[in-house]
N, C-alpha and C positions, 0 to 999 in steps of 0.2 A: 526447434523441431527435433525429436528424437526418430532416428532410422531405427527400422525396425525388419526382422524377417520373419517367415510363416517358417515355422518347421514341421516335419510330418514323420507321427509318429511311427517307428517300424512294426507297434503290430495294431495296430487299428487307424481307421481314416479319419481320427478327428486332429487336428492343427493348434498348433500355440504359441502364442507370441511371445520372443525374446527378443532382447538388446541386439541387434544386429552387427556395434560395433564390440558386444561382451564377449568375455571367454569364461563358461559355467564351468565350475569344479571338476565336472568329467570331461570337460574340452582341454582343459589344464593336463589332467592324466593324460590325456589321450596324446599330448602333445609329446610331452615328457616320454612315452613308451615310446612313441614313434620313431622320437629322438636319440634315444638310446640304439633302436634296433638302425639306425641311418649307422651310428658310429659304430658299431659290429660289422656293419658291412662296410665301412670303411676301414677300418684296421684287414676284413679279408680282402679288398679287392684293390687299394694304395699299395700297403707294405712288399706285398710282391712284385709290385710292377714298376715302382718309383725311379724314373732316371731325371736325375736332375728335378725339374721341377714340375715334369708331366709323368702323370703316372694314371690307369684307371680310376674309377670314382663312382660308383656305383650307390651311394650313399644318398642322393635326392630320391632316392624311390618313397623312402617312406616318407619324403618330404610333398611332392604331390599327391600320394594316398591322403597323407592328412590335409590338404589343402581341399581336396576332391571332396571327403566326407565332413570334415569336419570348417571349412571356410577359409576366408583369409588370412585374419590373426591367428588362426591353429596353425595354417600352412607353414606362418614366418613365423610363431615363436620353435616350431620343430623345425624350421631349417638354420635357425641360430644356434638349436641345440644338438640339430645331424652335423654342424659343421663346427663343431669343437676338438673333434679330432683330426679331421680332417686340416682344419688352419695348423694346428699342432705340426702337422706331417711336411705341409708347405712352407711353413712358417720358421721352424727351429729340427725337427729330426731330419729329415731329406732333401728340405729346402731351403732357400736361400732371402726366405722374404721377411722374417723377426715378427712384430708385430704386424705387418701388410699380410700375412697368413692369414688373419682373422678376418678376411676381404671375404676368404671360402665362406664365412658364416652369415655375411650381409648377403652375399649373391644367392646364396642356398635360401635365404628369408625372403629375397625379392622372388624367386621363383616359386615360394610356397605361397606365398600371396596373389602372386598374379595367378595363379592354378586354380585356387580358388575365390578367386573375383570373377574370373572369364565362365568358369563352372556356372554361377550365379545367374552369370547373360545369360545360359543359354536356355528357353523356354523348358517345359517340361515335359512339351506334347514330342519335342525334336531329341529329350532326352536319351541315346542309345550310348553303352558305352564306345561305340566308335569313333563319336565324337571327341572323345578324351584325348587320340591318338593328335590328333590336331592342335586340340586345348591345350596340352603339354608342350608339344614342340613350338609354341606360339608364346608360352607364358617364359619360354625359358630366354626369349630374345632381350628382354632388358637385364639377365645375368648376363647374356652375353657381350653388353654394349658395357656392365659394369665391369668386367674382367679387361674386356680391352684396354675402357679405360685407365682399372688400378695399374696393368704393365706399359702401359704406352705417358703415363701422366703420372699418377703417384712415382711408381719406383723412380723413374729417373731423380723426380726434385728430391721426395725426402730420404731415399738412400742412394745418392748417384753413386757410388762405387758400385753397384751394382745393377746400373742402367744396361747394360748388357743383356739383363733378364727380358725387357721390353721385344726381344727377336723372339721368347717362344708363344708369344701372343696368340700370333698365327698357329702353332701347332695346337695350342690347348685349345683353343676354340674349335679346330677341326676335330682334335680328341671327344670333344665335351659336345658334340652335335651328334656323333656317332653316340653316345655314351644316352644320349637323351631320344634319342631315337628308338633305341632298346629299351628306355626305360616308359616311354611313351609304351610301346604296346604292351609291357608287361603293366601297367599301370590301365591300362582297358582291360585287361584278362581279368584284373582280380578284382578291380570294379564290376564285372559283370558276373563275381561268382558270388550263386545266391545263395549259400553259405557261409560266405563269409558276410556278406553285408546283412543278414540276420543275426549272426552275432555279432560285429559291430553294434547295430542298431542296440545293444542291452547295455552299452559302456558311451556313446558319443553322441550326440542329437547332431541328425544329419543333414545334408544338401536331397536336391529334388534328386540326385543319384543316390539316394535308399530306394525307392521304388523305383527307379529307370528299366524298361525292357532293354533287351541286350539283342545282339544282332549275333550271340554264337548259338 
């Protein structure tokens, strides 16, 4: 049996069937752009802030944008690719974690997935961007149980000289909840602006948030 989704097109109401678990040519792009502008924002909002191994992270934003329009495999190929610089930062310039850096780039793909899987659940008649605020801060909890895990389980066995790292666990996850919190409602604003998802619609075939009424 082949899964399948309806997609709807943004400028007329008729529907067409695609692979559900495919990524089309312009989903590829879309991913890849996202991806890029994740790592600009992570070079602005890391490099300054970095102590040790906590520093701002503002770089999953365009990783739920793409998970919201574009589905789940867009979500997690753009957060593999918003979190290339970012592992970079953690991993060998500021941080202290080598290749466990590249952890930023799994936890950033599990949350562009679950963004857009949860997105999927949610009916189309109940579709308002407000919703998103929730769907965000909800999808980001299995990064959160992966982060713990990689400091409280990874670091110590495969680089115990640096088991020590396992105490900022607790701060970055207080860091990364605030940080998701902010990005949660900026991520309903620009969901809900209808120009931007009218131009989206011309570059990505989207979720039932192309047409979503908005609550602003």
């Amino acid at each position: 049996m082949t899964w399948r989704a309806t997609i709807i097109s943004p400028d007329a109401s008729t529907a067409c069937e695609v692979p559900y678990l495919g990524v089309s040519t312009k989903g590829l792009s879309f991913a890849v752009s996202m991806g890029a502008l994740g790592n600009v924002l992570a070079a602005i909002t890391i490099a300054p802030t970095m102590i040790r191994q906590v520093a701002l992270d503002f770089s999953s934003l365009p990783v739920f944008i793409a998970g919201v329009f574009g589905g789940p495999l867009v979500g997690a190929l753009t957060g593999i690719l918003a979190g290339i610089l970012p592992s970079a930062f953690f991993g060998f310039v500021g941080g202290q974690l080598g290749v466990l850096g590249f952890g930023t780039s799994i936890g950033k793909a599990i949350s562009g997935f679950s963004v857009g899987l949860l997105v999927r659940v949610v009916k189309s008649s109940q579709s308002r961007t407000a919703f998103l605020i929730p769907i965000v801060l909800l999808a980001f909890v299995p990064e959160a149980v992966w982060i713990y895990v990689l400091f409280t389980a990874f670091i110590p066995v495969l680089i115990p000289n640096q088991a020590f790292l396992s105490a900022f666990a607790v701060p970055i996850l207080t860091k990364a909840w605030f940080e998701i919190a902010v990005m949660s409602v900026f991520t309903s604003a620009i969901a809900g602006h209808s120009g931007f998802r009218a131009f989206l619609g011309r570059y990505v075939q989207t979720t039932t948030f192309q047409r979503l009424q908005t609550d602003y």
